[in-house]
N, C-alpha and C positions, 0 to 999 in steps of 0.2 A: 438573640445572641447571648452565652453564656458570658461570664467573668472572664474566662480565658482569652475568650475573643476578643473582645470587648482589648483586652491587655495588646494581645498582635497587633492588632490596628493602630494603637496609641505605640509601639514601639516602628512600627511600618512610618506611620507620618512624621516621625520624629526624626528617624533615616531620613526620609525626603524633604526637611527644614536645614540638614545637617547639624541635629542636634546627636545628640546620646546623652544615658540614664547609665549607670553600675552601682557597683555596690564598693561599699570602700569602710571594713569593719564595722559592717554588719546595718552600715547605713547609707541609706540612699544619696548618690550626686545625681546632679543632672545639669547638663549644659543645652540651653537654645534660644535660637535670634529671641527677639523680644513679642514678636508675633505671639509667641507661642509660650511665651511667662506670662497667663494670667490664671485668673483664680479655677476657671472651668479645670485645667493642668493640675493644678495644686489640689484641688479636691480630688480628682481623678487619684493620685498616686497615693494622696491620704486616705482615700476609702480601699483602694486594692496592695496597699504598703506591704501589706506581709506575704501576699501572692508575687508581687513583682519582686521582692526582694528572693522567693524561691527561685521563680525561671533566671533570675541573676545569677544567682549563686550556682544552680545546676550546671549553667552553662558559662560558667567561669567569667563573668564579666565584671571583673574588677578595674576596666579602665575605659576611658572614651572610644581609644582605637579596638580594647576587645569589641565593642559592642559593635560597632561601625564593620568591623571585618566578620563578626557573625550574622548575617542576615538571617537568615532561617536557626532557632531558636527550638532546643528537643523541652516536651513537655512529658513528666513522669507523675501527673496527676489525673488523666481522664482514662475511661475503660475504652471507650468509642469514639472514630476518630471517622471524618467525614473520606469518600472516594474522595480522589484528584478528580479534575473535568473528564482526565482519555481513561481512568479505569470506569466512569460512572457509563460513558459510551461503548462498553465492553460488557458492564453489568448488565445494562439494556437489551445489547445482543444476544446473550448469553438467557437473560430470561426471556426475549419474546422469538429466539430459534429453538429455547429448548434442547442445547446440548449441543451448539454447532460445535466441531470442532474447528473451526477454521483457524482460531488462535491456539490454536499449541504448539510451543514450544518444545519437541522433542531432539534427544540425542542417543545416538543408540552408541556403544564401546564394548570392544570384547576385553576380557580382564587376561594378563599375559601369563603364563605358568605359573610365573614366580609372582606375583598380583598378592598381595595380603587384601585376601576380600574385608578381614574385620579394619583394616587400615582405611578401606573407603569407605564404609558404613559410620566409622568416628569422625571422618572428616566431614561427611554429609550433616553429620548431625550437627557438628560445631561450626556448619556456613549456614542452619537451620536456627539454631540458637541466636547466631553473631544479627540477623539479618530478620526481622521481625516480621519485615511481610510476607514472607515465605511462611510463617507459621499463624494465619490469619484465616480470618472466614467473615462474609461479606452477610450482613442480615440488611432488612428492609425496615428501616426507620420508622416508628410508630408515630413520629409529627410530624415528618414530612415525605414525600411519596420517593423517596430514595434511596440508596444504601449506605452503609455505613460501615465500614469494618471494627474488628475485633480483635485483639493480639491473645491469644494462648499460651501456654506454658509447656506444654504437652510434647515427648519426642516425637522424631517425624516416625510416621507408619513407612517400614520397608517390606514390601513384597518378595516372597523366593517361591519362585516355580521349579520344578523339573517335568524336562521331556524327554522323549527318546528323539535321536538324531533321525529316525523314520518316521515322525509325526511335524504336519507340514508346522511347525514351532515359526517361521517367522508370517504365518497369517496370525497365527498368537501375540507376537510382537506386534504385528498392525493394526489390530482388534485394540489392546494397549495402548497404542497410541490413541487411537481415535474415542476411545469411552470417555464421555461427558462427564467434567468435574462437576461435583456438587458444591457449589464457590461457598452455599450456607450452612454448611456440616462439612466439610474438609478440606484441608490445605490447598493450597494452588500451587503443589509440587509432588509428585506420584515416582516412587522410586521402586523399581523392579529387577531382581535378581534371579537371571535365567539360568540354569544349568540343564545344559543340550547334552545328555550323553550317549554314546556312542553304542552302538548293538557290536561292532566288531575288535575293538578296542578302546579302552578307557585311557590310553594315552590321547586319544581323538576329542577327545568331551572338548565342549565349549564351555565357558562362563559368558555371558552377555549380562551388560548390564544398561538399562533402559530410565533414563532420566526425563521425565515430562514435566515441562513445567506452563502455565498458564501464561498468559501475555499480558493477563492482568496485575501480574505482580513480576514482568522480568522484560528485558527488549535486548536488542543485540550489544549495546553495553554492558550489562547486567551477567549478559552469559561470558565476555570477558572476566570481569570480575569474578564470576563464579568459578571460572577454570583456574583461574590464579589462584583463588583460595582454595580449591580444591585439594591443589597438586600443594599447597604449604603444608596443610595440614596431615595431609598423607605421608607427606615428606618428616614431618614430625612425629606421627607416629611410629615410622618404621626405626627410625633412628633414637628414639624412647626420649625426646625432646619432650621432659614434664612440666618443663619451664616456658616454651613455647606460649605463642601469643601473638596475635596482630594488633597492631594499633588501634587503641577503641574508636568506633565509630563515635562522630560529636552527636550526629542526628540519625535518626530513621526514619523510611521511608514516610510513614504516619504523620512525621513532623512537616514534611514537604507540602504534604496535601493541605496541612492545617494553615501553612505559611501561604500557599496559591490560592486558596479560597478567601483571606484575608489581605494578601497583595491586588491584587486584580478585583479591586471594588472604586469607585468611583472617581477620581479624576484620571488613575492609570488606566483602567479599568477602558474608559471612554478614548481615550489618547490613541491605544491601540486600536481599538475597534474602525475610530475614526482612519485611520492608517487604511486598514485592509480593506473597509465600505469604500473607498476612493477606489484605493487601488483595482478591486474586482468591480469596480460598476459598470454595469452593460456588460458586463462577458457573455463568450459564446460558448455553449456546450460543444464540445469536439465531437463532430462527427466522423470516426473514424473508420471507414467500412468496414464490413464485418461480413465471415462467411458466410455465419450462421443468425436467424432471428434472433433476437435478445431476450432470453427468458422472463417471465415475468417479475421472479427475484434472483438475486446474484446466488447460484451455486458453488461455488469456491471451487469448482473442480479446476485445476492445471495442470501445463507442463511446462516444459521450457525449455530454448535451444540458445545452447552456448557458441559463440565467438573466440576468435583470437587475430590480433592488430599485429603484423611481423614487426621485427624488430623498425626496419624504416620507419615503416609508420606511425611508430610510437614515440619512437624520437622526435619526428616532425612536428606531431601535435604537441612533444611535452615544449619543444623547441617554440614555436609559435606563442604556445600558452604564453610563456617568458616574454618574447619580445613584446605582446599585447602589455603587457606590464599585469596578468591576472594569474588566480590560476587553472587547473586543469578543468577541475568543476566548473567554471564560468564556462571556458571553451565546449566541452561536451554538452554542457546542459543546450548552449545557442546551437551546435549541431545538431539533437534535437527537435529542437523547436523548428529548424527547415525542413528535415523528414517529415515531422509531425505534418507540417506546413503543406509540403510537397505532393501529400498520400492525400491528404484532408481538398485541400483546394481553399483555405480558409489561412488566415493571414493573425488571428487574433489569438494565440494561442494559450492556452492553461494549461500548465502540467503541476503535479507535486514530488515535492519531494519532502525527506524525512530529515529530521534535526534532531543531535543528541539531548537538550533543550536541558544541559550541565553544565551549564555558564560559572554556576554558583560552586565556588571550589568546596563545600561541604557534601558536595550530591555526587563529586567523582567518583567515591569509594563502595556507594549504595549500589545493592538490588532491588530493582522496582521499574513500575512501567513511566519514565521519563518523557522518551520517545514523543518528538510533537512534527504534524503535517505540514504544510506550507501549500500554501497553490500560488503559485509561479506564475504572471501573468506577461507575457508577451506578445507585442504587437509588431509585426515584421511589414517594409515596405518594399515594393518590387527592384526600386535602385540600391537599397541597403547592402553594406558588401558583409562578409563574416568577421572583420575585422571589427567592425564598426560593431556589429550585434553582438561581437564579443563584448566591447566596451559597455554596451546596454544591461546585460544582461549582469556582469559584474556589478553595477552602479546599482542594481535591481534585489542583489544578493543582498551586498551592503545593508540597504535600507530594509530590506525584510531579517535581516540579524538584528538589529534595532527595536525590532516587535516583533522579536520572537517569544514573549512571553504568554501571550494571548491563544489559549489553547484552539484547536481548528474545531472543538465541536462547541467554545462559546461562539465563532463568528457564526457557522452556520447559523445556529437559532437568531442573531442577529440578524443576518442577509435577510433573513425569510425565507430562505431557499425551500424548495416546496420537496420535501422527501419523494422518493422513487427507489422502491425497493430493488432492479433489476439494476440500481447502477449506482457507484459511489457520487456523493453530492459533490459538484464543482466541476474536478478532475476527475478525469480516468484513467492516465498515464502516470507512473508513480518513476519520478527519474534517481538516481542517486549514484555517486565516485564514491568506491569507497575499497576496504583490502579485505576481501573475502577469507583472504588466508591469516589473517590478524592474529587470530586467536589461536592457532596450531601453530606460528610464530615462535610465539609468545608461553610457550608449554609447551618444547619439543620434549621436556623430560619426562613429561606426560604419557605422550608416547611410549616411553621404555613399558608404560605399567595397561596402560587404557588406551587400546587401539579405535580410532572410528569402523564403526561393524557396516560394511552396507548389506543392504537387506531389499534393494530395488528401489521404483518410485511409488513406494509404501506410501507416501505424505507429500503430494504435490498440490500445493492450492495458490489460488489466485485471489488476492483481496481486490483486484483491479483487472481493468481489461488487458492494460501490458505494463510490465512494469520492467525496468531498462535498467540494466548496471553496471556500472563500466571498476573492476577491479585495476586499482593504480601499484599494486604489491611488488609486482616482478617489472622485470626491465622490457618483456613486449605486454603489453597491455591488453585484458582480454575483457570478454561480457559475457552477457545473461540476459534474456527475452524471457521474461514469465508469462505465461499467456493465459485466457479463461479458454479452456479449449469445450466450452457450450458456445463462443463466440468465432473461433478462427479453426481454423484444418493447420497441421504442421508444417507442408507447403507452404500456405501464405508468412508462417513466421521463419520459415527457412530465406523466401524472397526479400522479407523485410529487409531479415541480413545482410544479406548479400546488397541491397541498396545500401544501407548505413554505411557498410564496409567501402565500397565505391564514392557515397559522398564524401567520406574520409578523406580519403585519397584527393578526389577532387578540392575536397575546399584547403586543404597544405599545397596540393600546387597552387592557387591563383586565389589568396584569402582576402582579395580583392576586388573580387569578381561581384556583379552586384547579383540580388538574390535573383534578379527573374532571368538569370542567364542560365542558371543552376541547373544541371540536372541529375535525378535518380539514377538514369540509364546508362548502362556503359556500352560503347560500341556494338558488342556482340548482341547485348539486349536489344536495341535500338534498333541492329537488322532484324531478329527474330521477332519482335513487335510490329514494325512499321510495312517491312515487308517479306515475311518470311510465311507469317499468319496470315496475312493480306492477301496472299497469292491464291486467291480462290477462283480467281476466271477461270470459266467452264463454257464450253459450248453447248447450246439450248434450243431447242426448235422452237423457229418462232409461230408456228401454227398452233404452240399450248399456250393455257394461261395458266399463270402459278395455280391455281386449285385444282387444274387439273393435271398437272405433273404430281402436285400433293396427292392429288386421290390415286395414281401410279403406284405411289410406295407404299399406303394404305392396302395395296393388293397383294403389295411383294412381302409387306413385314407389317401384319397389322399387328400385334402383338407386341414387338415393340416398343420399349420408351421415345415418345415423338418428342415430349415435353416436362424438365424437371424446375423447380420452384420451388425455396426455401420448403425443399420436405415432403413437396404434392409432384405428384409423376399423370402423366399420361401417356399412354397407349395411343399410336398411331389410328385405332379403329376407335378407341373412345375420342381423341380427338375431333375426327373426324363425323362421326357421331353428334357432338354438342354443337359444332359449328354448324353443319346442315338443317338442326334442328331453330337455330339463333336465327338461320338464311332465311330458314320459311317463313318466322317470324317479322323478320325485317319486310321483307317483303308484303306479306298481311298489311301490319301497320302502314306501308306506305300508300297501299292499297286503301283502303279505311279511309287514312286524313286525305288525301288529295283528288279521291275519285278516277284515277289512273293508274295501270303497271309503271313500274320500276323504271324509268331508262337505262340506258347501259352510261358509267360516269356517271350516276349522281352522287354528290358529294353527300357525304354520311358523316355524324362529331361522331370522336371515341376519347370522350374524358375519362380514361383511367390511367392508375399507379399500374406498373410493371406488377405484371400478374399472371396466372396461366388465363385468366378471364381474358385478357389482352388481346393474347395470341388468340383465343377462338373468335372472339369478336372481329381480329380484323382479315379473319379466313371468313368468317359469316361474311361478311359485308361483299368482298371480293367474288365469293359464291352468289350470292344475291342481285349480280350487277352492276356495284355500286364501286364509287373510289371513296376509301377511309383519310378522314381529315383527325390526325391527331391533336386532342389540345392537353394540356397540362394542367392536371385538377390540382395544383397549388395557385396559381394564376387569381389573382381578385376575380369577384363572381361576376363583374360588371362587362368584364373582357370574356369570360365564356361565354355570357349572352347573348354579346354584339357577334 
C-alpha cells in the first residue's frame, strides 16, 4: 500500500472515531476521543505531514465540519488510480468476451435544421474535459493481476461520416454501436457524426448524431447528468456565454474508486459482508421455466414487451402503497416476488435490483459507473396476505440501504458462489421503480436542437433472464419485460403480462387475501385452461390398443412431425421406427434373463427425464406387451431400487 493509501485509511478511521484532522494556516489540527491520541497517530501525521497537509489544503479542509462533511477526498498527485469493484467486473467481461458489446451505452439524436453542429461538438468536449473518466484507458497492472486506469489530456476523437440516403446507413449506425472498444488505447466514449444526404433533395439530408458510451465509466445517472450538461453548454455556446461555467466538481470519479477500495477494508468491510452471508444463506436458484434450453453462456440477445396499468389501477396501487404506510417500490417489488412465486412453485424467492449507490452528496454531480446490484431475498408463506409481504419487504429494503456499500461482485467472491457462465450468479430476475422518461423531462429544451432518432431494435440486450420495470412518471403507470429471447418465445412474455396485469388488479381488490388463495388466472383463463383445453373426449374403439391406433397415423402421415423437444423433431415413421426397434429389444432381454416370452401386463421401470427417448420407450414397452411403470430419476437411488 502506497503513502496515499496508507493516508485514506488513517482519514477513513478517524471519520468512524468521530475525530477530524484540517489545516488551519498552514498547520495541522486534529481532534479525537483518546483512543486514538497516541504515539503510533502522532508518528503517522509526523512522517506523512507535508502529504496530508496537501490533500488538506486541495480539498479545502480548514475546519472539523469541513472534513467530516467531506468523505471522499480528490487526489491530484497519482498518474494511476485503481478500478471500483463494478468497473473491475466489466474489465474482466470485457477481456475474457473479447468485445461483448453487451454494455453499451448508446444514444442516437438527429441534429434539427437550425442545430449548430460546432455548438455540440464544444459542449462534448467540455463534459469530456469536466469529467475525467470519460477521458481515461484501463491498462493491466504489472504487480497485480488487474486494471488500473489512467486520466489523459487529449480531446475526445469525433467521428463524421457521410452517406447517400440510398445506402442502408442505419445498418452503419448498428455496426457503430456494436464495435468493441478498446477500453486500453481509447476512451470509453465514441462520438459519431452522420450526414444522410439525400439523392432527391438537399433540403431532405439528415444529420444523426451517435453518442456511445461504455458502462464502464457511465450508468443511468450519469447519462442524466450528461444530458444536462450537454444542453448548458450548448446553450452557452449559441448565446456566446464566454463567461459560462458549471460549478467545479470537488471529486472525480478516480477519487471514488480510491475512497471504496480504502473504505471497505476491515471491520466495515466484514460488517457488511456479514449482513448479506445471513441474509442469502441457503438460498434457492429460481427456477423459472423457460421455453427454450439455456445456452451454455449468456448471449445477451433480447427483446422486450411493454405494459400499461389504466388510470384505476394506478391509483389503487399508488393508494394502497400510502395506506401500507411504504412506498410504491416496496409494493411492486412484493407483487413480484408472488408472480415470481406463482410461475416458479417455489416460495423463497431472490430477485435484484439496481441502486444509485450516491448516498454520498459529492458523487451526485459525477459521470461514472456508480450503479450497484442488490439481491433481494424473500421468503413468502401460504397464509401471508399482500398487505403483510408489503410490510416485509419494506422492513427488507430498509436494512439492505444500510449495506448498501458492499459492492455485489465483493459478496460473490465471498459466498463462494460457484460461477456459471449461462446465468447471472444469485438472481435472474432484475426488478426496478423508476421514471423512464426522467431524463427527456428534464431537457425538453433539448428537444428544440437534438431529437431521439429511432433506428429499430438495432441494440436490444438482456444482461438477465427478465428484467421488470415499472415506470412511476406519468399518472397511469406503465412497464417493461426485458427478456433473453435464447430463453423465452414472445408469447410466453406476452402471457406473463397479462398475469402481472390481472394479479394487479386482484391483490387492490382483496390485499388481504392470504397468498395461497391468489391466483394468476382470470376467469376467461381459467375456463380456457381447465376446461376448454381439456375437452379432448373422443370416441375410440375399443378393439385397438394405443400402438395400434398409433401405427394408423404412421400410415396416413408418416412424414409428419409426431414429436418436438427442446429443438429435436420426429417424424411419425422415424418415431415409429426407434420404438419397434426398443420392442424387439425389450423383448430379447426379457427373453435372455427369465427363460420365458413376455406376458402381456408385465410391469416394465422407465427412469427418465422428459425426453423424446421417453416417448419411444414407453411406445416400446406398450408394443412389446408390457405395462410402463414410470419412476422419477431425481428420487434417492435407494427408492429406484426397492
Amino acid at each position: 500500500m502506497n503513502k496515499l493509501r496508507n493516508i485514506n485509511v488513517f482519514f477513513n478511521e478517524l471519520r468512524l472515531s468521530a475525530g477530524a484532522i484540517w489545516v488551519d494556516n498552514d498547520k495541522i489540527k486534529f481532534s479525537a476521543p483518546k483512543a486514538f491520541q497516541n504515539q503510533e497517530t502522532n508518528e503517522f501525521i509526523n512522517t506523512n505531514k507535508n502529504q496530508i497537509i496537501k490533500i488538506l489544503e486541495d480539498n479545502n479542509i480548514s475546519s472539523d465540519k469541513e472534513f467530516l462533511k467531506n468523505k471522499i477526498l480528490k487526489d491530484t498527485t497519482q498518474l494511476y488510480f485503481p478500478l471500483s469493484f463494478a468497473q473491475e467486473r466489466l474489465w474482466f467481461i470485457e477481456q475474457y468476451e473479447q468485445g461483448a458489446n453487451a454494455y453499451h451505452m448508446p444514444g442516437v439524436y438527429e441534429l434539427d435544421v437550425t442545430t449548430d453542429k460546432e455548438g455540440i461538438k464544444y459542449a462534448l468536449q467540455q463534459i469530456v474535459s469536466r469529467h475525467e473518466v470519460l477521458r481515461s484507458t484501463i491498462e493491466q497492472s504489472e504487480v497485480q493481476e488487474q486494471g488500473i486506469q489512467k486520466v489523459h489530456d487529449g480531446a475526445l476523437p469525433i467521428e463524421e461520416v457521410r452517406v447517400m440516403d440510398t445506402d442502408d446507413y442505419q445498418s452503419l449506425i448498428e455496426e457503430d454501436i456494436n464495435r468493441p472498444f478498446n477500453l486500453g488505447t481509447e476512451y470509453p466514449i465514441r462520438i459519431t457524426f452522420y450526414t444522410i444526404e439525400s439523392a432527391a433533395d438537399d433540403s431532405l439530408n439528415k444529420r444523426i448524431l451517435l453518442i456511445t458510451i461504455h458502462h464502464i465509466a457511465s450508468d443511468g445517472w450519469s447519462m442524466e447528468v450528461f444530458q444536462r450538461e450537454l444542453s448548458a453548454y450548448y446553450q452557452a455556446y449559441i448565446n456566446n456565454d464566454k463567461n459560462f461555467s458549471l460549478p467545479e466538481l470537488e471529486i472525480q470519479y478516480k477519487d471514488y474508486t480510491l475512497w471504496q477500495r480504502d473504505y471497505l477494508t476491515g471491520e466495515i468491510l466484514e460488517k457488511q459482508l456479514s449482513y448479506w452471508k445471513e441474509k442469502l444463506s441457503g438460498f434457492q436458484t429460481l427456477e423459472f421455466p423457460t421455453d427454450y434450453a439455456r445456452p451454455a453462456e449468456i448471449d445477451y440477445r433480447g427483446d422486450h414487451q411493454e405494459f400499461r396499468l389504466d388510470k384505476g389501477l394506478s391509483q389503487k396501487l399508488r393508494s394502497l402503497a400510502h395506506q401500507c404506510g411504504t412506498t410504491l417500490n416496496s409494493l411492486m417489488q412484493s407483487s413480484v416476488n408472488i408472480l415470481l412465486s406463482k410461475y416458479t412453485g417455489q416460495n423463497d424467492i431472490v430477485i435484484g435490483t439496481a441502486i444509485a449507490n450516491r448516498h454520498h452528496r459529492q458523487t451526485e454531480g459525477l459521470i461514472g459507473f456508480f450503479v450497484n446490484t442488490q439481491a433481494h431475498r424473500t421468503q413468502l408463506t401460504d397464509s401471508q396476505s399482500f398487505e403483510a409481504l408489503i410490510q416485509q419487504v419494506h422492513q427488507e429494503q430498509i436494512n439492505s440501504q444500510l449495506h448498501q456499500d458492499l459492492p455485489f461482485e465483493k459478496l460473490i467472491d465471498r459466498l463462494g458462489v460457484e460461477r456459471d457462465a449461462s446465468r447471472h450468479p444469485v438472481f435472474q430476475v432484475l426488478f426496478g421503480v423508476k421514471g423512464f422518461g426522467t431524463s427527456e423531462r428534464t431537457s425538453n429544451d433539448q428537444k428544440n436542437y437534438l431529437r431521439p432518432f429511432e433506428i429499430g431494435d438495432v441494440y436490444e440486450v438482456a444482461k438477465f433472464d427478465l428484467s421488470i420495470f415499472i415506470d412511476d412518471s406519468e399518472e397511469e403507470l406503465t412497464g417493461e419485460i426485458s427478456y433473453a429471447t435464447s430463453l423465452f418465445h414472445k408469447d410466453t412474455i406476452v402471457r406473463l403480462t397479462d398475469h402481472y396485469v390481472h394479479l394487479l388488479e386482484e391483490l387492490t381488490k382483496a390485499p388481504n387475501k392470504a397468498y395461497n388463495e391468489i391466483s394468476l388466472l382470470s376467469p376467461t383463463d381459467h375456463q380456457e385452461l381447465v376446461y376448454n383445453w381439456n375437452a379432448t373426449d373422443k370416441a375410440y374403439s375399443n378393439e385397438k390398443t394405443i400402438y395400434q391406433m398409433f401405427e394408423e397415423q404412421v400410415l396416413k402421415t408418416p412424414n409428419a412431425i409426431a414429436l418436438v423437444y427442446e429443438g429435436k423433431e420426429l417424424t411419425y415413421n422415424e418415431l415409429n421406427e426407434k420404438s419397434n426397434q426398443l420392442a424387439r429389444y425389450i423383448r430379447e432381454q426379457y427373453q435372455e434373463k427369465t427363460q420365458r416370452a413376455l406376458t402381456p401386463d408385465t410391469l416394465i421401470a422407465l427412469c427418465l427425464d422428459r425426453s423424446l427417448e421417453m416417448v419411444i420407450g414407453i411406445l416400446a414397452v406398450l408394443k412389446a406387451g408390457g405395462a410402463y411403470v414410470p419412476i422419477d430419476p431425481t428420487i434417492p437411488q435407494e427408492r429406484i431400487d426397492y
